[in-house]
LUMLO-344879 format. One line per 3 residues: their letters; for each residue x, y, z of N, C-alpha, C. Coordinates in Angstrom, 1 decimal. Layout:
# LUMLO-344879
A = X,Y,Z,X,Y,Z,X,Y,Z; ...
END
This chain:
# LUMLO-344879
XXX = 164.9,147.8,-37.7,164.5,148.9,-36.9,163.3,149.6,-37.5; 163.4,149.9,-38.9,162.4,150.5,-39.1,160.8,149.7,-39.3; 161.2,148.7,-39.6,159.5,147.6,-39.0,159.3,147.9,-37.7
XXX = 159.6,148.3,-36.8,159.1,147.8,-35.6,158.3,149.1,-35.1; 157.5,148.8,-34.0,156.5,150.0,-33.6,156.6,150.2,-32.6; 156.0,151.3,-31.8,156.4,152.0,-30.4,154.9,151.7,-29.6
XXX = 155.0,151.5,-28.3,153.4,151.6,-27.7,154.2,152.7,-26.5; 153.0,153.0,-26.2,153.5,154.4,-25.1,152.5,154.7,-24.5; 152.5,155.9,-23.0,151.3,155.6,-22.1,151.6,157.8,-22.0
XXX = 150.2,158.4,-22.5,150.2,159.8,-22.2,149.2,160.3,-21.8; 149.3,161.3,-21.0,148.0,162.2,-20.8,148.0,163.1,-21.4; 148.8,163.6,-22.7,148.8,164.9,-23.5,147.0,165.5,-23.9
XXX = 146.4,164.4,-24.0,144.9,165.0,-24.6,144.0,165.6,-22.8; 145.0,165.9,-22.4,144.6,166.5,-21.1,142.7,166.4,-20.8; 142.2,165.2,-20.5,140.7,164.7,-20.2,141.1,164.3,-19.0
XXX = 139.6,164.7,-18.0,139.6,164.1,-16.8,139.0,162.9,-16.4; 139.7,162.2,-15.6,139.2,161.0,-15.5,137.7,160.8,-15.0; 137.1,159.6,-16.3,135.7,159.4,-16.0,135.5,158.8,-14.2
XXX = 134.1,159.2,-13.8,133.3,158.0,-12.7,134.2,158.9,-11.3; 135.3,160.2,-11.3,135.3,160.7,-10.2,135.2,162.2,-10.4; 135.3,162.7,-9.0,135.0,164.4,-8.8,136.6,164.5,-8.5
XXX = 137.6,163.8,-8.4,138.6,164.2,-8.6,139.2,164.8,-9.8; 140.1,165.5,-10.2,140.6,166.4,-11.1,142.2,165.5,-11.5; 141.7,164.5,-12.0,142.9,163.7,-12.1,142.7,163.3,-13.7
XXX = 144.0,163.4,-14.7,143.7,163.7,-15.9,144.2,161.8,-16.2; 143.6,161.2,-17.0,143.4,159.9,-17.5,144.7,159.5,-18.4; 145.1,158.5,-18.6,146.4,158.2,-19.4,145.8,157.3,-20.4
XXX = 146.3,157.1,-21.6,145.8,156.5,-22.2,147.0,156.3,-23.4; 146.7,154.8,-24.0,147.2,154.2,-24.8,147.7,154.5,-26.2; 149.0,154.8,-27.0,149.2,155.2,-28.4,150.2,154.6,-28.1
XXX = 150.5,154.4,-30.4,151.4,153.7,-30.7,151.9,154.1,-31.6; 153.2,154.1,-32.8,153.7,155.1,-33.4,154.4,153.9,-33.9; 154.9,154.8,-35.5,156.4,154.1,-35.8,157.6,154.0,-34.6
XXX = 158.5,153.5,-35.2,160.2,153.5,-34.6,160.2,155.2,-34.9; 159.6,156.1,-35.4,160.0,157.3,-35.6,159.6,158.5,-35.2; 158.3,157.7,-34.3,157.4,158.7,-34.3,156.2,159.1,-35.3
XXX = 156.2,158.8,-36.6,155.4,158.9,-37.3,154.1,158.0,-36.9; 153.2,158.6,-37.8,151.8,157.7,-37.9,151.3,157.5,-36.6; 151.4,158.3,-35.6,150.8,158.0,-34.5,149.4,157.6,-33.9
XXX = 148.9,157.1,-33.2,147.5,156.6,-33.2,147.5,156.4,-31.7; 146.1,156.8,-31.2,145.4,156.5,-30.1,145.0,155.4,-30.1; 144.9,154.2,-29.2,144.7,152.9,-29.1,143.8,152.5,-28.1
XXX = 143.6,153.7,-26.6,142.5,153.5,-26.1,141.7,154.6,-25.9; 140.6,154.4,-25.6,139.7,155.7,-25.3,138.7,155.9,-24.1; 138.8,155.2,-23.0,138.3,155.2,-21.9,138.2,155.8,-21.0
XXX = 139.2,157.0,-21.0,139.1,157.8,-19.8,140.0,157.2,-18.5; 140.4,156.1,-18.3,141.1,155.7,-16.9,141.9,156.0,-17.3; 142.8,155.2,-15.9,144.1,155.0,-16.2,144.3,153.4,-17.2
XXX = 145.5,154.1,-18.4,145.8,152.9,-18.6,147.3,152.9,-18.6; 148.1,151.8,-18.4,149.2,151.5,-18.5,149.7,150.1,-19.3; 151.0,150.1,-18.9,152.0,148.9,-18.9,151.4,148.4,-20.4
XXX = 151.8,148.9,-21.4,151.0,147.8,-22.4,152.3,147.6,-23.1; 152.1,146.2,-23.8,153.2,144.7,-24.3,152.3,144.7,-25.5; 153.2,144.7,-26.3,152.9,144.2,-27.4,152.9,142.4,-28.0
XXX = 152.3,142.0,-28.5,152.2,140.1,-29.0,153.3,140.2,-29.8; 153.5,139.0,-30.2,154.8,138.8,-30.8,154.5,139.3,-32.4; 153.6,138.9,-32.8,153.2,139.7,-34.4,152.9,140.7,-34.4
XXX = 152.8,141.8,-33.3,152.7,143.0,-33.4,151.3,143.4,-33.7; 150.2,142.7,-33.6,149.0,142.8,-34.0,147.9,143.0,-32.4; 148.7,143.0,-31.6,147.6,143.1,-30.3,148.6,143.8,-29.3
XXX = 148.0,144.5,-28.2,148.7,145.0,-27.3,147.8,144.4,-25.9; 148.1,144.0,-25.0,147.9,144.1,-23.5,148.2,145.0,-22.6; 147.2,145.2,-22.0,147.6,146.7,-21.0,147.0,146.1,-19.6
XXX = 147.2,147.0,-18.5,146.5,147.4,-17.7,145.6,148.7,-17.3; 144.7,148.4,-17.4,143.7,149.4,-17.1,142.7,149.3,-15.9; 142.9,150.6,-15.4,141.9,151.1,-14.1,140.5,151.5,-14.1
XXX = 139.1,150.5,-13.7,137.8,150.6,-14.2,136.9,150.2,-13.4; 137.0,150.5,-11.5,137.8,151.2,-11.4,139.6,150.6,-10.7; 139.2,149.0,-10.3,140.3,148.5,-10.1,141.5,148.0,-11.5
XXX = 142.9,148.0,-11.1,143.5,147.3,-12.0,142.9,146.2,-12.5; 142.8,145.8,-14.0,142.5,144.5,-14.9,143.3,144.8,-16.1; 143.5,143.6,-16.8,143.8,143.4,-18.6,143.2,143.2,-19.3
XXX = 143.2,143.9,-20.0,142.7,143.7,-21.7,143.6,143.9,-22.8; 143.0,143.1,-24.1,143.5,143.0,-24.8,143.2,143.2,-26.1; 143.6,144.8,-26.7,143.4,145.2,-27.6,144.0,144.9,-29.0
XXX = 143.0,144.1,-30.1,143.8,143.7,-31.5,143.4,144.5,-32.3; 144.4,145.7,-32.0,144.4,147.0,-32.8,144.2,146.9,-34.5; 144.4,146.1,-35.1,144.0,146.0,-37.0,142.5,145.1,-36.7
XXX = 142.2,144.7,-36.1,140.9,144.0,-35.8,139.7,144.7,-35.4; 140.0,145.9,-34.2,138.9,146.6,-33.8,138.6,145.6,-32.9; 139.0,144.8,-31.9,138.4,144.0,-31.3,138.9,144.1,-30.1
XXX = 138.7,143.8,-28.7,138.9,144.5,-27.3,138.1,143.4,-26.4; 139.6,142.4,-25.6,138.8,141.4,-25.0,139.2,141.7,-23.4; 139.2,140.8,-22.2,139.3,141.0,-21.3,139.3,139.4,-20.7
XXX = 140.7,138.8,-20.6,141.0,137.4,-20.2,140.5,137.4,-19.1; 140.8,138.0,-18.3,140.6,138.6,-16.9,139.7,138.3,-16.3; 138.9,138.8,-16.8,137.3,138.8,-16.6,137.4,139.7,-15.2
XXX = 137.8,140.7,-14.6,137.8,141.6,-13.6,137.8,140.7,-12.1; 138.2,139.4,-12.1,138.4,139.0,-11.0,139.7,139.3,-10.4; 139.4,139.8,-9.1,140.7,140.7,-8.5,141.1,141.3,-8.7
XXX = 142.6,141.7,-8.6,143.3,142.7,-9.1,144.4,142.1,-10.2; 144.2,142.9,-11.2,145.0,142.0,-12.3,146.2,143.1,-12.8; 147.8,142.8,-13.0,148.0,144.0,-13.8,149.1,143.4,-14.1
XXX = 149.9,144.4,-14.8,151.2,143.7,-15.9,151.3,143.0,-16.9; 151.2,142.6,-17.7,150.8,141.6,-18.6,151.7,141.4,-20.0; 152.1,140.4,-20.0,153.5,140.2,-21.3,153.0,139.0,-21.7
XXX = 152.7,138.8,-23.1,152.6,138.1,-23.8,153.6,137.3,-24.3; 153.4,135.7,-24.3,154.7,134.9,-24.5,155.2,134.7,-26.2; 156.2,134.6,-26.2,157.2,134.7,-27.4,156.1,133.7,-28.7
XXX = 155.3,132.6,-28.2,154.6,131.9,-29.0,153.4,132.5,-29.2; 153.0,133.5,-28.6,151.7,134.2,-29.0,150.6,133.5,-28.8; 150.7,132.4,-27.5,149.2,131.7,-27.0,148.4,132.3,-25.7
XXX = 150.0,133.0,-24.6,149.2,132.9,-23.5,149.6,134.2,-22.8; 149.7,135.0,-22.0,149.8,135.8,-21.2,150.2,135.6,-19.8; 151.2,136.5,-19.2,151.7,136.3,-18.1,151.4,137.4,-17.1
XXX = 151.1,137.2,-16.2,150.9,138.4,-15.5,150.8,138.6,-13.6; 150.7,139.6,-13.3,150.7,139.5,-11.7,149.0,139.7,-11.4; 149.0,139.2,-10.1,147.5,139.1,-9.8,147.4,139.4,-8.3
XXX = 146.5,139.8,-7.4,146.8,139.3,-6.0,145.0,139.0,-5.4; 144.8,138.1,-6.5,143.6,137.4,-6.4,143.2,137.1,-5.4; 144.2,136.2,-4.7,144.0,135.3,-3.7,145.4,135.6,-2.2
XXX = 145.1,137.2,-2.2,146.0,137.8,-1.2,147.3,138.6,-1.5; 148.4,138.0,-1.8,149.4,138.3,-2.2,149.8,139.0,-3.4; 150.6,139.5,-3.9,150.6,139.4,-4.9,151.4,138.2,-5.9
XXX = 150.6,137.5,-6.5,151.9,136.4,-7.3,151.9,136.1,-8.8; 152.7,135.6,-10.0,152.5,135.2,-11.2,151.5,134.5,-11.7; 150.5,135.1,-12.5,149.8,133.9,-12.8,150.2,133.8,-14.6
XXX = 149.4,132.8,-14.9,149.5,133.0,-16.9,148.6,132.3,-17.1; 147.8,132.8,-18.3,146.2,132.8,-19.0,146.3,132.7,-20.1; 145.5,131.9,-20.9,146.0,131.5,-22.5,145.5,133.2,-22.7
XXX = 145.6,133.5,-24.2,144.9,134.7,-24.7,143.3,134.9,-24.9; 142.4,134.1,-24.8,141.0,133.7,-24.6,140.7,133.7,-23.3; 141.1,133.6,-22.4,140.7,133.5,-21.3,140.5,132.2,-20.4
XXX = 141.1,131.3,-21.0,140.9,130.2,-20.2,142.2,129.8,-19.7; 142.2,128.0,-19.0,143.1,128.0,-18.6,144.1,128.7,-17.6; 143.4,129.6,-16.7,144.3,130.3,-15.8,145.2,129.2,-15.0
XXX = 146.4,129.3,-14.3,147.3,128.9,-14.0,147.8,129.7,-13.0; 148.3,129.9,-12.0,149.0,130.2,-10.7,150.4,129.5,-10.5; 151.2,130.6,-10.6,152.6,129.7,-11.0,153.2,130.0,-9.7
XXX = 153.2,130.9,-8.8,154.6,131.3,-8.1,153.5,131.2,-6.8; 153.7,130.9,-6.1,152.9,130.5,-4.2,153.6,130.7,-3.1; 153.8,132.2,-2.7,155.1,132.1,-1.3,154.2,133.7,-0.9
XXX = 155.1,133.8,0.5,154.0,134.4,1.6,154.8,136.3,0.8; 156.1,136.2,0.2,156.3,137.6,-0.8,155.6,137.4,-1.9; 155.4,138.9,-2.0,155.4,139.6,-3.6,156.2,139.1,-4.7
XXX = 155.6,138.5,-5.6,156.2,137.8,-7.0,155.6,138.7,-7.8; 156.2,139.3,-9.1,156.0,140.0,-10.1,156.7,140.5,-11.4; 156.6,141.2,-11.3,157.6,141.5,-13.1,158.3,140.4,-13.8
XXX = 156.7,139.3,-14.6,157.5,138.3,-15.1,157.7,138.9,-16.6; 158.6,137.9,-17.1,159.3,138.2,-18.2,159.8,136.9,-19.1; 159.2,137.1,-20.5,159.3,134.9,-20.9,160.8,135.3,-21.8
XXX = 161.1,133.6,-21.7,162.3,133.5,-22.3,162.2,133.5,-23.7; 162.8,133.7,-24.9,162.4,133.8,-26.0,161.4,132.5,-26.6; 161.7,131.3,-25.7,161.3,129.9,-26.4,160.1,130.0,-25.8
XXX = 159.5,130.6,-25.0,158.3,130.5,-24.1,158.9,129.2,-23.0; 159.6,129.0,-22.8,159.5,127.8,-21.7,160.2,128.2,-20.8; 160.5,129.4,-20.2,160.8,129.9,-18.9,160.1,131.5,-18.7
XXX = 160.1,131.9,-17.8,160.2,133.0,-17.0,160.7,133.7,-16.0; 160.9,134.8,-16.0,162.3,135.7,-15.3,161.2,136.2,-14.3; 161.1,136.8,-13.1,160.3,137.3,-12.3,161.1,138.4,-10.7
XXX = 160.5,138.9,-10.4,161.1,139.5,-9.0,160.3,139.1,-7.8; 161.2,138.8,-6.7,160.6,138.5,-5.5,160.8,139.1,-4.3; 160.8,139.4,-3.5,160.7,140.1,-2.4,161.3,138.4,-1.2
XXX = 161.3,138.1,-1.5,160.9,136.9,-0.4,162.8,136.7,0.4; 164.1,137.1,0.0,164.8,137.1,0.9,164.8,138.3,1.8; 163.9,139.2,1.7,163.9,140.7,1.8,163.8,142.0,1.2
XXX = 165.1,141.3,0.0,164.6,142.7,-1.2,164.6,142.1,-2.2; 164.0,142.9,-2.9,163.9,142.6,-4.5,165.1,141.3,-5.6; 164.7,141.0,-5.8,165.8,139.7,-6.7,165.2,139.2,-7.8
XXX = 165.9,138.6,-8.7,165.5,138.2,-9.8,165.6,136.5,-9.8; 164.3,136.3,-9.9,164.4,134.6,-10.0,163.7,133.9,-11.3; 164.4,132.7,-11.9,163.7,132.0,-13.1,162.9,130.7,-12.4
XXX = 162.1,130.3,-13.5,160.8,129.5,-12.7,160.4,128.8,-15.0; 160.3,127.3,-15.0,159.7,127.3,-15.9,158.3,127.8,-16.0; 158.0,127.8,-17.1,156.6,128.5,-17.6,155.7,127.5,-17.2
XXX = 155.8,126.4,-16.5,154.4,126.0,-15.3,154.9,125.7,-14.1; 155.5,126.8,-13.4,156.1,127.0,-12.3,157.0,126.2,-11.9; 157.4,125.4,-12.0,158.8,124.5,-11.8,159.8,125.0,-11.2
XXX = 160.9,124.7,-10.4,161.9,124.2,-10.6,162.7,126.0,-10.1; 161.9,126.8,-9.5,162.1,128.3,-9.5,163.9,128.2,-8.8; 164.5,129.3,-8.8,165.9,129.5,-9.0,166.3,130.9,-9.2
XXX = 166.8,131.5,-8.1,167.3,132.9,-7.8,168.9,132.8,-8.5; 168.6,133.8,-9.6,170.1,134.2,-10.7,170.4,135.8,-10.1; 170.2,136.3,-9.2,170.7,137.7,-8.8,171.2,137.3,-7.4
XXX = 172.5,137.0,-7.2,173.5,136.7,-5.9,174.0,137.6,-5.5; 174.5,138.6,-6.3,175.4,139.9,-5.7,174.4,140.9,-5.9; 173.9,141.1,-6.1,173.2,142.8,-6.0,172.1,142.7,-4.8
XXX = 172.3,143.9,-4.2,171.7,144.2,-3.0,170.3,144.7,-3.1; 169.8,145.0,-4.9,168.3,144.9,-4.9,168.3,144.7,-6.4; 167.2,144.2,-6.9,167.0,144.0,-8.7,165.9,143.6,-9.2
XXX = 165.6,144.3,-10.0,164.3,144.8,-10.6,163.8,144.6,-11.7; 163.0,144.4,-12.3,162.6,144.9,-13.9,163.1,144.4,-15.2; 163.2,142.7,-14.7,163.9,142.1,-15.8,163.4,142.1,-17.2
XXX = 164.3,141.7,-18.5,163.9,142.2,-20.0,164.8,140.9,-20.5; 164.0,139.7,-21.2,165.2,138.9,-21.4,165.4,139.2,-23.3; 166.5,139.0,-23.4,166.8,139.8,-24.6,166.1,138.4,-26.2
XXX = 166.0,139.3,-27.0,166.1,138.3,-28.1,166.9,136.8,-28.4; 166.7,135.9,-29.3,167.8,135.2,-29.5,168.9,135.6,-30.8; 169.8,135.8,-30.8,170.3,134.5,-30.4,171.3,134.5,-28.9
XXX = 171.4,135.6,-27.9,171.5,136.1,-26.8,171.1,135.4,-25.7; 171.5,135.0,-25.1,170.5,134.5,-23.5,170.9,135.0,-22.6; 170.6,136.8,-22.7,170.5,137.3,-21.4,169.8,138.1,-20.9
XXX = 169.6,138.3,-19.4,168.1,139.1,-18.8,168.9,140.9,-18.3; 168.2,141.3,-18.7,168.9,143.0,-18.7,168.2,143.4,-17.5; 168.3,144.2,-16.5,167.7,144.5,-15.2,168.3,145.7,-14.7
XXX = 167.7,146.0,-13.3,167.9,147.7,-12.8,168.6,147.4,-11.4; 169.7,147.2,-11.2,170.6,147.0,-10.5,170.9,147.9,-9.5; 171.0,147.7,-8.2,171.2,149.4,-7.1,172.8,149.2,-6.6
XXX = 173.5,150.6,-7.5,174.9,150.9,-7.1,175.2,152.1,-6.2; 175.0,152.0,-4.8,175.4,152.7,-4.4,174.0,153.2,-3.6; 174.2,154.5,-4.0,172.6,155.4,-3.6,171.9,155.3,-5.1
XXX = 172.0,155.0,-6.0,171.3,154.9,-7.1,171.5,153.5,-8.0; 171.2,153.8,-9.2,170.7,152.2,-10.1,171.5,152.5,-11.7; 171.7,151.2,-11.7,172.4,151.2,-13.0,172.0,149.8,-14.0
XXX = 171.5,149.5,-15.3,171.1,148.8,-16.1,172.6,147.7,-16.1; 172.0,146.5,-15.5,172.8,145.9,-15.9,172.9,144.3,-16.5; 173.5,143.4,-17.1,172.8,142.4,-18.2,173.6,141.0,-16.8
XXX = 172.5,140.2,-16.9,172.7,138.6,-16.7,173.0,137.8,-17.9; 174.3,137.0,-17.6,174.4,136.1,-19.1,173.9,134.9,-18.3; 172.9,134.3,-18.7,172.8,132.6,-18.5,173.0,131.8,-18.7
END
């Protein structure tokens, strides 16, 4: 616990967002021990930034940031270095980095829809994994890198489906819940995906064993 670090999304430095006459204050990127300590600002751009995943060595973060559409970048915070796989085509956002530290997963709705794509960390190689007339999103890799957890819209509501990591073979694992969300597949030696489950009029965290 105490190795590990925090990334987090604030607008405490209360700045208004660059490039409008709106009065809308900008979010931006910091990261901290497990304690809070040693805190540090990680971006400084004035938009919005979000959703940021840290790499598996803990040496780079991916975000989403607004400039003025959603795209990713990817900040290697002990480096000083700040790339952009993306390259600002379309709308790009979400972005989780695979357990092997080569490639990047993320939602896109490039080409209409919104759907999964994954991009090595350089920028090449883009890939389009998930192809249906719903919203595909919030993917999530299996510890080995050779699957992904994702949400679809496509029986109606929300569900959680696995898909290998070059789209294969996809497979809806949420049967009983009437909506589900926001899958987190856990460490090993564990094989389960943690999600936001709807009981009732509200939602409760609940774990998939696979």
């Amino acid at each position: 616990m105490a190795r590990t670090k925090l990334a987090f999304v604030s607008d405490r430095n209360r700045e208004s967002l660059s490039g409008t006459v709106e009065k809308r204050e900008v979010k931006e990127i910091y990261i901290a021990d497990y304690d809070g300590a040693n805190e540090r600002r990680i971006t400084v751009s004035r938009q919005l930034n979000l959703t940021p995943a840290w790499s598996a060595d803990a040496r780079a973060l991916a975000y989403t940031t607004y400039r003025p559409s959603p795209d990713i970048f990817v900040s290697f915070i002990y480096q000083g270095l700040l790339q952009n796989p993306t390259k600002g085509v379309g709308t790009n956002y979400i972005p989780v980095f695979s357990p092997d530290g080569t490639r990047i997963a993320f939602m896109s709705g490039r080409d209409g829809n919104p759907e999964i794509y994954v991009i090595n960390i350089d920028g090449s190689n883009l890939r389009r994994l998930t192809n249906h007339p719903a919203g595909d999103g919030t993917p999530t890799w299996s510890p080995n890198s050779e699957q992904i957890a994702f949400v679809s819209d496509r029986t109606g509501t929300p569900q959680i489906y696995l898909m290998a990591a070059d789209g294969s073979n996809v497979r809806r694992i949420t049967t009983n819940e009437s909506w589900a969300d926001q899958p987190t597949w856990s460490p090993p030696p564990f094989n389960e995906i943690a999600f936001a489950g709807r009981t009732g009029s509200g939602f409760d965290i609940k774990i998939h064993d696979l």
